[in-house]
C-alpha positions as CSV (number, residue, x, y, z in Angstrom):
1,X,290.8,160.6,156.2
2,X,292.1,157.5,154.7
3,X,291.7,156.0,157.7
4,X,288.4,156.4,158.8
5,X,286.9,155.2,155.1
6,X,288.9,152.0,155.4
7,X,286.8,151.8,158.8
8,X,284.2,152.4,157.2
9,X,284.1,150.2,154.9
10,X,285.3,147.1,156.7
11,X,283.3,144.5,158.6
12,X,284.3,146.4,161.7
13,X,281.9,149.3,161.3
14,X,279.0,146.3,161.5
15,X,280.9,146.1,165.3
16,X,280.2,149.4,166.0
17,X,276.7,150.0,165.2
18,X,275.7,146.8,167.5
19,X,278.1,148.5,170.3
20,X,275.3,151.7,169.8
21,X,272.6,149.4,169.2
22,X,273.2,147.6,172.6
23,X,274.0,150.8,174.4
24,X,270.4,152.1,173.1
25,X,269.0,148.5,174.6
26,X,270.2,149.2,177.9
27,X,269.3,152.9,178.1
28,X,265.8,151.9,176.3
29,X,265.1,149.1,179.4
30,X,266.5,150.7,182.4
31,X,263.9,154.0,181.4
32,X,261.3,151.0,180.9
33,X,261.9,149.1,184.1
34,X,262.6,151.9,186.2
35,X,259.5,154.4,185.1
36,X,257.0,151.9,183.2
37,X,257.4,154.6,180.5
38,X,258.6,153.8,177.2
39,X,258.4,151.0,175.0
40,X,258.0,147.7,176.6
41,X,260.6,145.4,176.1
42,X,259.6,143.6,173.6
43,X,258.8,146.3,171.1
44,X,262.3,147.7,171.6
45,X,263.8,143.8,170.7
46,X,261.6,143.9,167.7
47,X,263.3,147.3,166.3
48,X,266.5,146.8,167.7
49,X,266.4,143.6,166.0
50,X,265.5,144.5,162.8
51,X,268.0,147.0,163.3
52,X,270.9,144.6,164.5
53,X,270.3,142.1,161.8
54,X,271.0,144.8,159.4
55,X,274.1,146.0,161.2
56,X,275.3,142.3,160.9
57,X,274.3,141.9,156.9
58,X,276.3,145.1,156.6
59,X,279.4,143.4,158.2
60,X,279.1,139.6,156.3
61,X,278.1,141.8,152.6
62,X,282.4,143.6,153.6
63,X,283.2,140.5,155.1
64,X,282.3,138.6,151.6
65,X,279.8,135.8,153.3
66,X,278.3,133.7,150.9
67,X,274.7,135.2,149.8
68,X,272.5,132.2,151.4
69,X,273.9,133.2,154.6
70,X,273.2,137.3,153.8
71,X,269.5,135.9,152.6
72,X,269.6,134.1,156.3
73,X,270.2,137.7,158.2
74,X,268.3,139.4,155.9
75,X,265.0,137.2,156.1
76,X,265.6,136.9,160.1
77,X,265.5,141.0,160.3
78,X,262.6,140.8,157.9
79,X,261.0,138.6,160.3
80,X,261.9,141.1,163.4
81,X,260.6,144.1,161.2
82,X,257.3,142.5,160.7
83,X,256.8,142.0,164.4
84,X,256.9,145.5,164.7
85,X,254.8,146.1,162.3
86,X,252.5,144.0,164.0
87,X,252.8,145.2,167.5
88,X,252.6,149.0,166.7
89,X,249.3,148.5,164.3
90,X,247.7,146.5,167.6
91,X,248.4,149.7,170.0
């Protein structure tokens, strides 16, 4: 048990949720490009972005990055959250 929460809790667990995020990418695309159904491609970068970003704050805030860089991540992924935002209100 000791084990996994010192995963956890490390910058390492940033590694693994981009490792599902990406896998999620991939599935998300092939399902796109082979069937036109789905989310076009760049509605899933704008979610999976925002989503990525966040993964990646999580990993510099246990990796101790300074905080201009953590406001860096965290604006970017507020950027990629409001151009979802955008995209779904124009469907």
């Amino acid at each position: 048990m000791d084990a996994l929460l010192q995963f956890v809790v490390s910058p390492q667990i940033a590694l693994l949720l981009l490792f599902v995020l990406a896998i999620e990418a991939l599935v998300l695309f092939v399902v796109w490009q082979r069937s036109s159904k789905g989310l076009p491609p760049l509605e899933i970068v704008s979610f999976l972005g925002a989503g990525a970003l966040f993964a990646i704050a999580i990993g510099g805030a246990y990796a101790g990055v300074s905080p201009v860089v953590m406001g860096m991540i965290l604006f970017a992924a507020f950027l990629f959250h409001l151009l979802d935002i955008y995209l779904r209100w124009k469907a």
